[in-house]
C-alpha positions as CSV (number, residue, x, y, z in Angstrom):
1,X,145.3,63.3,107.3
2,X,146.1,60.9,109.7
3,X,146.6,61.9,113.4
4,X,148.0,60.0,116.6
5,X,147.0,60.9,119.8
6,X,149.0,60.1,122.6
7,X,147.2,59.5,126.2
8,X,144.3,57.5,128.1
9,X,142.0,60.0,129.4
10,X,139.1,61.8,129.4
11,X,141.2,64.9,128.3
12,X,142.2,62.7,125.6
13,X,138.8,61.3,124.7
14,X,137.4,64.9,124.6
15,X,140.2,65.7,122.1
16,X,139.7,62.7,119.7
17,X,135.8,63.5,119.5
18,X,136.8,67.2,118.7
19,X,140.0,65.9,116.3
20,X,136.7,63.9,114.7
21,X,134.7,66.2,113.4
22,X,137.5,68.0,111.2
23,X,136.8,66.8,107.8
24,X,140.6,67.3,106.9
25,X,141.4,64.0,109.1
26,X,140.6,60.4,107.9
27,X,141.9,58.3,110.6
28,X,142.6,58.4,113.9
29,X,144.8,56.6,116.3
30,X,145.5,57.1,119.9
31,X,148.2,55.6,122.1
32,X,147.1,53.8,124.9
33,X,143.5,55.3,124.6
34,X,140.2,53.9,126.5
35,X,137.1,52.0,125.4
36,X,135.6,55.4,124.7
37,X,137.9,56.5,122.5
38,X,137.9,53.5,120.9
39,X,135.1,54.1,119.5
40,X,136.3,57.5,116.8
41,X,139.8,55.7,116.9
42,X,142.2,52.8,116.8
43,X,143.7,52.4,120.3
44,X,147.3,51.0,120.5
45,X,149.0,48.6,123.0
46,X,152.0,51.8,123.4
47,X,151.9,53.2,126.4
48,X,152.7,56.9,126.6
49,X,156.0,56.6,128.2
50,X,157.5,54.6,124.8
51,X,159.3,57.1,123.3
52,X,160.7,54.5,120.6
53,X,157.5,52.9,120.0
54,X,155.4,55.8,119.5
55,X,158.2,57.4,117.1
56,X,158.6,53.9,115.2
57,X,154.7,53.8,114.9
58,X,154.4,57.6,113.3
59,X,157.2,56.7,111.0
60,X,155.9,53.5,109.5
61,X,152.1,54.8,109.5
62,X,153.5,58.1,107.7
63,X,151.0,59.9,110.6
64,X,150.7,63.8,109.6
65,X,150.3,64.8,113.6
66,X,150.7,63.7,116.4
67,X,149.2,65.7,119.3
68,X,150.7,65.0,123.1
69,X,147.9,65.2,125.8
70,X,149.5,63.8,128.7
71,X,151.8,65.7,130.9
72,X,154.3,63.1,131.4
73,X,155.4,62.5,127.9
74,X,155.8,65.8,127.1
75,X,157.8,66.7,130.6
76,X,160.1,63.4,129.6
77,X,160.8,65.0,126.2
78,X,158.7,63.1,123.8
79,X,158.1,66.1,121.6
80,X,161.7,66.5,120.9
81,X,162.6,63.0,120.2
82,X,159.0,63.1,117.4
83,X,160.9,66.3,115.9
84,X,164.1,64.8,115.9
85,X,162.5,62.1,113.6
86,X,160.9,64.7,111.1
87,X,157.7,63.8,112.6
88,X,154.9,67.0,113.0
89,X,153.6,67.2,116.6
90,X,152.1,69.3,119.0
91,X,153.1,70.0,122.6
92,X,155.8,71.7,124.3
93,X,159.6,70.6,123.4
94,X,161.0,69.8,127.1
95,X,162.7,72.9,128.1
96,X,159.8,74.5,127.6
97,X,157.3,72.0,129.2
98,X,159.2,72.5,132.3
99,X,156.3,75.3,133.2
100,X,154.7,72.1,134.6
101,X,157.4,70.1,135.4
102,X,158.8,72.2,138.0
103,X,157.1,74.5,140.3
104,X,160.2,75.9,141.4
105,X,161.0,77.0,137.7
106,X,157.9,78.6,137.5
107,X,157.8,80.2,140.6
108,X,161.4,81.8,139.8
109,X,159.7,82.4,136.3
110,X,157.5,84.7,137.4
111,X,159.7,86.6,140.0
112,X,162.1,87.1,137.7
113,X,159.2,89.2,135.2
114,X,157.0,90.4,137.9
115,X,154.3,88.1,136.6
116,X,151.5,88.3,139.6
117,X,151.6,84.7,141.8
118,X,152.2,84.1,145.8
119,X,155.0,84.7,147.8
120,X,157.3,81.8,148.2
121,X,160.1,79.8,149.0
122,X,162.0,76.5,147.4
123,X,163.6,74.4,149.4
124,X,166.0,71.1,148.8
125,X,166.4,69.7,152.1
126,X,164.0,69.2,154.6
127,X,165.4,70.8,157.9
128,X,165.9,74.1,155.8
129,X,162.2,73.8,155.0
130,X,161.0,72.8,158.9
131,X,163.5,75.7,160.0
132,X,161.5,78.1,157.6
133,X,158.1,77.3,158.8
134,X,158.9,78.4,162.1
135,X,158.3,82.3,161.3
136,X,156.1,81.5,158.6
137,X,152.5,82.7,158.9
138,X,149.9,80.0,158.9
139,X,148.0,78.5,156.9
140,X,151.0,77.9,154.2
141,X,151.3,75.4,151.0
142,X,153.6,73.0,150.5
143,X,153.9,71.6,146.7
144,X,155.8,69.3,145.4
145,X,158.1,70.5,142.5
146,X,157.6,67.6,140.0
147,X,154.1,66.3,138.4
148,X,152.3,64.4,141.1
149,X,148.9,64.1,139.2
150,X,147.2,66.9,140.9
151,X,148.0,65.7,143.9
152,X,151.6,67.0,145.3
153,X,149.8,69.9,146.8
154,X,149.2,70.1,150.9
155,X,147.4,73.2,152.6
156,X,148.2,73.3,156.4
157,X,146.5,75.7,158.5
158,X,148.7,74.8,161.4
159,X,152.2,74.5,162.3
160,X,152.2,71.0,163.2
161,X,150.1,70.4,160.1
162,X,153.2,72.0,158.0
163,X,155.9,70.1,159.3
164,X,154.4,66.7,159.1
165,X,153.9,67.7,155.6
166,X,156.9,68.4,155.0
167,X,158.0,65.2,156.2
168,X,155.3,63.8,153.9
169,X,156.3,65.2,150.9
170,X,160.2,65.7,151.5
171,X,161.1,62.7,153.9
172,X,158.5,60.3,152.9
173,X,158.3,61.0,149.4
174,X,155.3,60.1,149.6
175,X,155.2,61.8,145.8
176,X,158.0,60.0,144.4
177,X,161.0,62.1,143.5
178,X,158.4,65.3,142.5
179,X,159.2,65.8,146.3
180,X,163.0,65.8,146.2
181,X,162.2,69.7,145.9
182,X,159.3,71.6,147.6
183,X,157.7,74.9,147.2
184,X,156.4,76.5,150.0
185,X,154.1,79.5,149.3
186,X,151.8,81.9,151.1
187,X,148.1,80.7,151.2
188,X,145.8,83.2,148.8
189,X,142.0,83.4,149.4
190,X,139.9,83.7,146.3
191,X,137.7,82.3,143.6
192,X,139.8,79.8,141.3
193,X,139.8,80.0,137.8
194,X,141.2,78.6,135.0
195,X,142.2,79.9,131.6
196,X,143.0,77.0,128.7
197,X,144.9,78.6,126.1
198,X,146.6,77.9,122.6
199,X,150.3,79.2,122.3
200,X,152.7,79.2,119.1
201,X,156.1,80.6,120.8
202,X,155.2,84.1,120.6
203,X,151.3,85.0,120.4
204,X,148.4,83.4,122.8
205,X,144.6,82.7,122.3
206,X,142.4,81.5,124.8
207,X,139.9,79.4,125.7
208,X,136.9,80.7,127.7
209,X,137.2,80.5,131.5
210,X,136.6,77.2,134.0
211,X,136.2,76.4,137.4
212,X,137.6,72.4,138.6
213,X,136.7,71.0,141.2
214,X,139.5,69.3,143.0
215,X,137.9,68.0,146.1
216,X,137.1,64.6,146.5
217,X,134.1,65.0,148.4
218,X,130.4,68.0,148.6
219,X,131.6,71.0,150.2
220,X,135.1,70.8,148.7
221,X,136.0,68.8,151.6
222,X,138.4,65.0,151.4
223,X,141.4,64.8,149.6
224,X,142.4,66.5,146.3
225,X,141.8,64.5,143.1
226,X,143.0,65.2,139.6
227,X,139.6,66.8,139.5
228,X,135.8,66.0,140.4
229,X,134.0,68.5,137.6
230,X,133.9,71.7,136.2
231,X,132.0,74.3,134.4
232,X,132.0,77.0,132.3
233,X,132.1,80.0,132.2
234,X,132.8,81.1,135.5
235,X,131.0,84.4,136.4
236,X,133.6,85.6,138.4
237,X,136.3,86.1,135.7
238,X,135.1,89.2,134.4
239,X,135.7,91.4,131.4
240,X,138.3,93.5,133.6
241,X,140.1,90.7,135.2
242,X,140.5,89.4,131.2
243,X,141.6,92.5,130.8
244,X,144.2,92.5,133.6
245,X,145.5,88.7,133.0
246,X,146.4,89.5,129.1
247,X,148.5,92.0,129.9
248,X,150.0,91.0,133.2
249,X,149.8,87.2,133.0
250,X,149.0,85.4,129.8
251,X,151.6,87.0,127.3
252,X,154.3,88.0,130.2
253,X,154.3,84.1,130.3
254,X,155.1,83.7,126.8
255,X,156.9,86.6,126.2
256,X,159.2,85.0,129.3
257,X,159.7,81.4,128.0
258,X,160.8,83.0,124.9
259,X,163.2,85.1,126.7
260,X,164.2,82.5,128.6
261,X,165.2,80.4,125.7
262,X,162.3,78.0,125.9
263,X,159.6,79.2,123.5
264,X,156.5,77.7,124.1
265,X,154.7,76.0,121.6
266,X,151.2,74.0,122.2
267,X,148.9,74.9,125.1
268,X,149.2,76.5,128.6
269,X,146.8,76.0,131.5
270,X,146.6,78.7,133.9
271,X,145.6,78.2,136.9
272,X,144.4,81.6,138.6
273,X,143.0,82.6,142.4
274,X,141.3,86.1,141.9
275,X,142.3,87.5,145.4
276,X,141.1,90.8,147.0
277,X,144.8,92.6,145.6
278,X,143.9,90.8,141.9
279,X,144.5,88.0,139.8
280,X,147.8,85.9,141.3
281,X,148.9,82.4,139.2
282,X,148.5,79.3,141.2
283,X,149.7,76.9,138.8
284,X,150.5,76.6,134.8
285,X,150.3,73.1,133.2
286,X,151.9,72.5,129.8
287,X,148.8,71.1,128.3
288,X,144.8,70.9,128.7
289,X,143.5,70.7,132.3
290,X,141.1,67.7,132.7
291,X,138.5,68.1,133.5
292,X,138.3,71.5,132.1
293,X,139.1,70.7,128.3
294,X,135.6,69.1,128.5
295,X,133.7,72.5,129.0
296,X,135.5,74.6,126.6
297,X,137.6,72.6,124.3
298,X,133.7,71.3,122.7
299,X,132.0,74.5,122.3
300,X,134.6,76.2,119.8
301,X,133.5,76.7,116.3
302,X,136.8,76.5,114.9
303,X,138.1,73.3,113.4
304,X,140.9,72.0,115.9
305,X,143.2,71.0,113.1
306,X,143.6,74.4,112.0
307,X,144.1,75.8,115.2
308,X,146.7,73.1,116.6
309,X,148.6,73.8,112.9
310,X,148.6,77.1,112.8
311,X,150.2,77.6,116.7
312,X,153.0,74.9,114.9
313,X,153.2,77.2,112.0
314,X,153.5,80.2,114.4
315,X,151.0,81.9,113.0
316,X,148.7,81.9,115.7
317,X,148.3,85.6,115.9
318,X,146.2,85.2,112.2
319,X,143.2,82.8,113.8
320,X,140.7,84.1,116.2
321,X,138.8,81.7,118.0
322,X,135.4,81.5,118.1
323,X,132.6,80.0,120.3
324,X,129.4,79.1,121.1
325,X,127.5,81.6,123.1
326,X,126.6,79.3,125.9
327,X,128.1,77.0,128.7
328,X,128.8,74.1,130.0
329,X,129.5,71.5,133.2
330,X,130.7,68.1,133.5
331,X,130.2,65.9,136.4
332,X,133.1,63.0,137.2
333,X,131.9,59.9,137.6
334,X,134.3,58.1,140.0
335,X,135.1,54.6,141.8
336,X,134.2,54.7,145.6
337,X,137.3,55.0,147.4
338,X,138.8,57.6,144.9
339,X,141.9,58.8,145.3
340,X,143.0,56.5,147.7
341,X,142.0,52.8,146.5
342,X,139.0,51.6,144.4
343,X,138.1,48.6,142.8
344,X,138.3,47.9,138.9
345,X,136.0,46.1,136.6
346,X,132.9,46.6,136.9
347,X,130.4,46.7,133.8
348,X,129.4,50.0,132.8
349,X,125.0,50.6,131.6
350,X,123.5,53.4,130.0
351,X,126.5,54.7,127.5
352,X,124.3,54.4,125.0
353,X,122.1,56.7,126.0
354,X,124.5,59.4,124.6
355,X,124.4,58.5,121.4
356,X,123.6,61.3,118.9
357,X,123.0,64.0,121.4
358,X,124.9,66.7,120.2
359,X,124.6,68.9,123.9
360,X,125.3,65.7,126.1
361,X,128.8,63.7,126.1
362,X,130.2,61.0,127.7
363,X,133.7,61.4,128.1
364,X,135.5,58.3,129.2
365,X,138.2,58.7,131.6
366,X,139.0,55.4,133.2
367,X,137.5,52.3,131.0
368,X,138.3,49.3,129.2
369,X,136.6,47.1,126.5
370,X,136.1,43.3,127.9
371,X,134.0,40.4,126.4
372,X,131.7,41.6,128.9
373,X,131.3,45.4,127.6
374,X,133.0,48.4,129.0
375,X,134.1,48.0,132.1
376,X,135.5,50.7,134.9
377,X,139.5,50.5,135.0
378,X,140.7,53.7,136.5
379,X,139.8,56.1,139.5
380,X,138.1,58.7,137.5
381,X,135.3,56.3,135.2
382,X,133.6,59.2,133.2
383,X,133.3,63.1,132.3
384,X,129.4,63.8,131.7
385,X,129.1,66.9,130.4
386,X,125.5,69.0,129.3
387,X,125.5,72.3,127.6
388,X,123.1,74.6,128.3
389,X,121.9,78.6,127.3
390,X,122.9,79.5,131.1
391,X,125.0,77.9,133.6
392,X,122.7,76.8,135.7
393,X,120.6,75.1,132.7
394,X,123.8,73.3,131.8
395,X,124.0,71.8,135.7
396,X,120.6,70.7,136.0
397,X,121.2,68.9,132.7
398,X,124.1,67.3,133.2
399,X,123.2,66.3,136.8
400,X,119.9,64.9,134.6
401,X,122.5,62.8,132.6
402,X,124.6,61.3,135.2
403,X,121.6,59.1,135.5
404,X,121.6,57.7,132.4
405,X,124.8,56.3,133.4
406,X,125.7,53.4,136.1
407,X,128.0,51.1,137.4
408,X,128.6,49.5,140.6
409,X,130.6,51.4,143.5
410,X,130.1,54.6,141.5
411,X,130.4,58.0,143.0
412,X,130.1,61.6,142.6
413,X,130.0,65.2,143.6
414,X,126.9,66.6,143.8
415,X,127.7,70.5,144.5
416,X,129.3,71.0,141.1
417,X,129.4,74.3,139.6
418,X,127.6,75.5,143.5
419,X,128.9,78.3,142.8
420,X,127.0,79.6,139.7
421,X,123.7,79.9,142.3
422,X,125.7,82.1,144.5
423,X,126.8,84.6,142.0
């Protein structure tokens, strides 16, 4: 078969290489891709965002799937328009990827089936939102409702701190028009976790648990990225707070996009804070969280193909997934200056040394293929990811593999997957 994937990431990258190894597919092509995926596919000049293009291209190619791993696409409707055309894809339809799309859907979501998440408020102007704060207990969150790459979210420990960022996100837009709405919710303490699963409108299978790392800098301190590393498993989701999010969280959220009118086909990121009261939902995102695919998505046994077709068959609730009885963490390589500004172009050495490793990968977020080699063209440059039998095996190996790797102005966390020594 012949399968399209549509995005330009490492979540995409780690896709293609997984979308590789099923011996029903024969060709792969991915729409805008990277240098990295270049390699296990053809990359084409379409960028995400061309509906037509993309559509045209599976039509006269006679692709058999097309898989959606950007958010924006699949917020903007793309999966509709591929259906519309006869086309087979996977992702959420657009009433359904709204889960991402807007937080102030979800947020009413889940009040509406007492699914466990924070106490909140949404708010469409700005002085209603500044009048609010004024008898709201500190610190608070302020998020953007639309996508705003990871980013749209603001914790202010101060008064002061909340009202210039509600200025910031409502007044300055300094998100685009993700801020012409704004959720303000109470701040949870906790361990983070988050749950990847696969969803076919009415059962749900997931992934094994993650931990990202949003920080831009050691010590979870600097601005928030669209994600510095992660590992997996976590230690802290336990066997009883699985328990509790299967029946509380994970099918109450299908079950309520069905009732809702907006069954939900493809995959569901949930975000989680495990608080002193229990589990609460921080966020869901309508497709793979990057970089979090790249600890999970590459340790299951099953064949991808079969999984991603049966949750468009909807029969999902016939495949149980399996995986490899170890774990993973990947490391983010970035370009210094990351998230703010950073400079493009510079050659990246050592990618060879990945070559035919099967418990090392190189996932390429941010690169491009010049006459000079692969160069760095993004914020994020590269995933590298080690397994390991334990956690902290898998760290100290794919801290061992980041140098293997270089490029001028790089940077990284060094604290990833901390955590794992404290548990």
């Amino acid at each position: 078969m012949k399968v399209l994937i549509v995005g330009s990431g490492g979540r995409e990258h780690t896709i293609a290489a997984c979308v590789a190894k099923s011996p029903k597919v024969e060709k792969i092509y991915c729409a805008p891709g990277n240098a990295g995926i270049g390699q296990i596919a053809e990359c084409l000049p379409i960028g995400a965002m061309e509906f037509d293009k993309l559509v045209a291209f599976a039509k006269e190619q006679a692709i058999d799937l097309t898989i959606v791993g950007m958010e924006d696409p699949l917020v903007g409707g793309l999966v509709d328009e591929m259906e519309a055309a006869g086309l087979r894809v996977f992702g959420p339809r657009k009433n359904a990827a709204i889960l991402e799309g807007s937080k102030a859907f979800s947020k009413d979501l889940m009040k509406k089936y007492k699914i466990p998440t924070a106490a909140y408020e949404n708010f469409d102007d700005p002085q209603e939102a500044l009048a609010y704060l004024e008898q709201a207990k500190m610190p608070v969150v302020l998020k953007a409702d639309g996508l705003a790459l990871g980013k749209g979210v603001l914790i202010c420990e101060t008064l002061e701190e909340a009202k210039e960022g509600v200025r910031t996100i409502m007044e300055d837009k300094k998100f685009g028009d993700s801020g012409n709405r704004m959720v303000i919710e109470e701040f949870m303490t906790g361990r983070e976790v988050s749950v990847l699963s696969f969803v076919d409108g009415k059962s749900i299978r997931t992934l094994p648990s993650a931990q990202d790392h949003k920080r831009a800098m050691d010590g979870d301190q600097g601005l928030n990225t669209g994600g510095m590393g992660s590992f997996s498993p976590t230690p802290f989701y336990t066997e009883e707070v699985d328990a509790f999010c299967k029946k509380y969280i994970f099918q109450a959220t299908v079950d309520a996009m069905a009732a809702e009118g907006r069954p939900f086909t493809g995959v569901i990121f949930f975000g989680l804070m495990l608080t002193e009261d229990g589990p609460r939902v921080l966020e869901y995102n309508a497709r793979f969280g990057d970089p979090e695919v790249q600890v999970v998505l590459p340790r299951m046994k099953n064949d991808v193909i079969d999984v991603i077709e049966a949750c468009i068959d909807g029969r999902l609730d016939q495949v149980e997934l399996q995986f490899e009885d170890n774990a993973a963490v990947c490391v983010i390589l970035a370009s210094e200056g990351y998230p703010v500004s950073y400079e493009k172009g510079f050659v990246i050495n050592g990618l060879e040394n990945f070559e035919g490793k099967d418990d090392y990968h190189c996932f390429h977020a941010g690169t491009k293929k010049t006459e000079e080699g692969i160069v760095t063209n993004g914020g994020r440059v590269l995933g590298v990811m080690a397994k390991g039998a334990t956690l902290k095996e898998a760290r100290a190996n794919a801290y061992e593999a980041t140098k293997w790797v270089n490029f001028d102005h790089q940077y990284m966390r060094n604290d990833i997957g901390k955590a794992i020594d404290e548990a």
